[in-house]
C-alpha positions in Angstrom: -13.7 -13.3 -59.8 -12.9 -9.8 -58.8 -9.5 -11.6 -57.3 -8.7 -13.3 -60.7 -8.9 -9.8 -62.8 -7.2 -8.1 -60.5 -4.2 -10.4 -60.2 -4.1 -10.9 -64.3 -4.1 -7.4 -64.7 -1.7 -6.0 -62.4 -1.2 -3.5 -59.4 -1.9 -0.4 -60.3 -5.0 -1.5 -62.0 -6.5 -2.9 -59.0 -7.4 0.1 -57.1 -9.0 1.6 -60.2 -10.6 -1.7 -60.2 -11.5 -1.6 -56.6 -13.1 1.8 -56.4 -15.2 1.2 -60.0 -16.2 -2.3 -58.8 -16.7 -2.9 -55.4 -19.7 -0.3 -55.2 -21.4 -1.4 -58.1 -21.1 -5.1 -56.9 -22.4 -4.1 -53.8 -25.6 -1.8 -55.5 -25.9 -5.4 -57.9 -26.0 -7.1 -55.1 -28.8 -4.8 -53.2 -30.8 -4.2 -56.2 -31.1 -7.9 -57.1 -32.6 -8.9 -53.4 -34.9 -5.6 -53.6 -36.3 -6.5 -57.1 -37.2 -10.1 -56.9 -40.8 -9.1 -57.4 -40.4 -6.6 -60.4 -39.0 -10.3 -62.6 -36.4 -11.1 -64.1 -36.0 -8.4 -66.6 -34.8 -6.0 -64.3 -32.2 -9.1 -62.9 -30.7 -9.2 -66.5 -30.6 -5.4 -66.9 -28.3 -5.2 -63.9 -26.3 -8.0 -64.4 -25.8 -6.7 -68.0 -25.1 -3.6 -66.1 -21.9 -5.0 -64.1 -20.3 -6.5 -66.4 -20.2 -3.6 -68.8 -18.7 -1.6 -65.7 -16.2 -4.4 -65.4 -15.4 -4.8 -69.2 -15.4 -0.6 -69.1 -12.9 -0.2 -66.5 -10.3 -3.3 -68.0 -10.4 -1.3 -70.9 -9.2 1.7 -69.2 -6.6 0.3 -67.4 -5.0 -0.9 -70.7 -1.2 -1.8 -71.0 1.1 0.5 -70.6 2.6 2.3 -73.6 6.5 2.9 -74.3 8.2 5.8 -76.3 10.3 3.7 -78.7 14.1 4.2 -77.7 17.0 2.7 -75.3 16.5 3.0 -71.3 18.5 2.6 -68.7 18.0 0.7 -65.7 19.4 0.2 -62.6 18.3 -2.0 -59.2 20.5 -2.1 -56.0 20.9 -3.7 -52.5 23.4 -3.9 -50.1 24.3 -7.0 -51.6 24.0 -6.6 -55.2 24.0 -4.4 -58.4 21.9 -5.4 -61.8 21.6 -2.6 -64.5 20.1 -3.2 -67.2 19.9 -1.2 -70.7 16.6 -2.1 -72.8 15.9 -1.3 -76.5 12.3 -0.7 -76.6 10.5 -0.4 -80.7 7.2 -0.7 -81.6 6.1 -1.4 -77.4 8.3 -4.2 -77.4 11.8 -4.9 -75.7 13.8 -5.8 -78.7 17.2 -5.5 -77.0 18.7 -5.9 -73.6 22.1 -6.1 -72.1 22.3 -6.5 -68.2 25.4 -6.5 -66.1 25.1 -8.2 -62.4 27.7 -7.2 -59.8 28.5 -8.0 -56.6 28.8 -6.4 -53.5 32.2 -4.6 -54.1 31.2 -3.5 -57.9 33.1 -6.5 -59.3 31.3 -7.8 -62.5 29.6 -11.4 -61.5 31.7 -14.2 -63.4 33.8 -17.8 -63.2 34.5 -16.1 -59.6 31.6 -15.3 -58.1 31.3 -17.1 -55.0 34.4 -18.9 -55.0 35.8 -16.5 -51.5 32.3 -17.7 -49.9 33.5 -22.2 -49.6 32.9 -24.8 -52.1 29.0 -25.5 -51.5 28.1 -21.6 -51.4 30.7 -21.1 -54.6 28.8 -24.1 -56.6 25.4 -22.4 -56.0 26.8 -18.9 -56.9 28.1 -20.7 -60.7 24.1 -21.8 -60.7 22.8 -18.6 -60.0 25.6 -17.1 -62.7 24.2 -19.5 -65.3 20.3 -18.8 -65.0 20.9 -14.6 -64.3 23.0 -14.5 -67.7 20.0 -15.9 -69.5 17.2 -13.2 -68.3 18.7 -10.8 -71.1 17.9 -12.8 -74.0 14.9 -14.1 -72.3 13.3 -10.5 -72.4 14.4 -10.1 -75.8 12.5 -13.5 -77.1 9.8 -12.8 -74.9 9.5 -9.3 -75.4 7.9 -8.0 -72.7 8.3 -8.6 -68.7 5.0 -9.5 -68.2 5.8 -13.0 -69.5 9.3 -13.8 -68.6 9.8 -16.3 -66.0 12.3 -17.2 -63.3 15.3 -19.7 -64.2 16.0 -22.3 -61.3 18.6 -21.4 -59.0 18.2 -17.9 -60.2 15.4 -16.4 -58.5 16.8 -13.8 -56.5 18.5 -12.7 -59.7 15.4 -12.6 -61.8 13.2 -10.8 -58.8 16.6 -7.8 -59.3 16.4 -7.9 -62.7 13.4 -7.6 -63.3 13.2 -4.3 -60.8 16.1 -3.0 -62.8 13.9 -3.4 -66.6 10.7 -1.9 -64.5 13.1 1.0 -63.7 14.1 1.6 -67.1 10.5 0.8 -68.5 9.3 3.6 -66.2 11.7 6.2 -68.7 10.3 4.6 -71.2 6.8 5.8 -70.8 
């Protein structure tokens, strides 16, 4: 269960998670075996026990909150640029525009690819058609949490995505 809260409620939350939790699990879990004779009173009281500590520290880890405004973002590789600029109102994305490049700086487009043979060139067009969709995508979505990968685009979404989180990292 631990696993399952973690993952749902993100990274930086789990080690908050991990240091409230883990020792009260384990005390839970000592206590319990110890007070098998004392009923099951004290059973419920510590079991009512954990999960307000759980519930307690969700709650502090909340979402994150973002100064309303227009960031810029920006991820690169050795292969690749994405920036990104994100609109953000109200803690919602409610604009983006992204621009993909290639290696030499050249804005991804019809010719992306097409220098690399026909069978590389024809997935390059895929990739161009899903990573052109991730702007508007944010924007109906509204927040990265829920946007998901396009197929044949997945590299592009993994450097898109690092671009937003650089610009939503402005933003807070």
């Amino acid at each position: 269960m631990l696993h399952w809260i973690v993952s749902s409620i993100g990274m930086s939350s789990a080690v908050i998670l991990s240091i409230v939790c883990k020792p009260t699990y384990y005390l839970y879990r000592m206590k319990l075996n110890n007070l098998t004779k004392k009923g099951v009173k004290m059973k419920k009281l510590l079991s009512m026990a954990l999960v307000f500590t759980v519930v307690l520290s969700l709650t502090a880890c909340g979402a994150p909150s973002y100064q309303d405004g227009t960031y810029e973002g920006e991820y690169s590789s050795d292969k690749n640029t994405t920036k990104v600029s994100i609109t953000i109102k109200e803690n919602k994305i409610t604009a983006c525009q992204a621009e993909f490049l290639d290696q030499k700086g050249n804005q991804k487009d019809e010719n992306y690819g097409k220098d690399s043979g026909e069978a590389n060139y024809e997935k390059a067009q895929i990739a161009l058609e899903g990573m052109v969709q991730y702007p508007d995508k944010l924007v109906e979505t509204g927040t990265l949490e829920t946007l998901e990968a396009v197929s044949g685009a997945t590299v592009s979404y993994k450097e898109f995505k690092s671009a937003v989180e650089d610009a939503l990292l402005k933003a807070e």
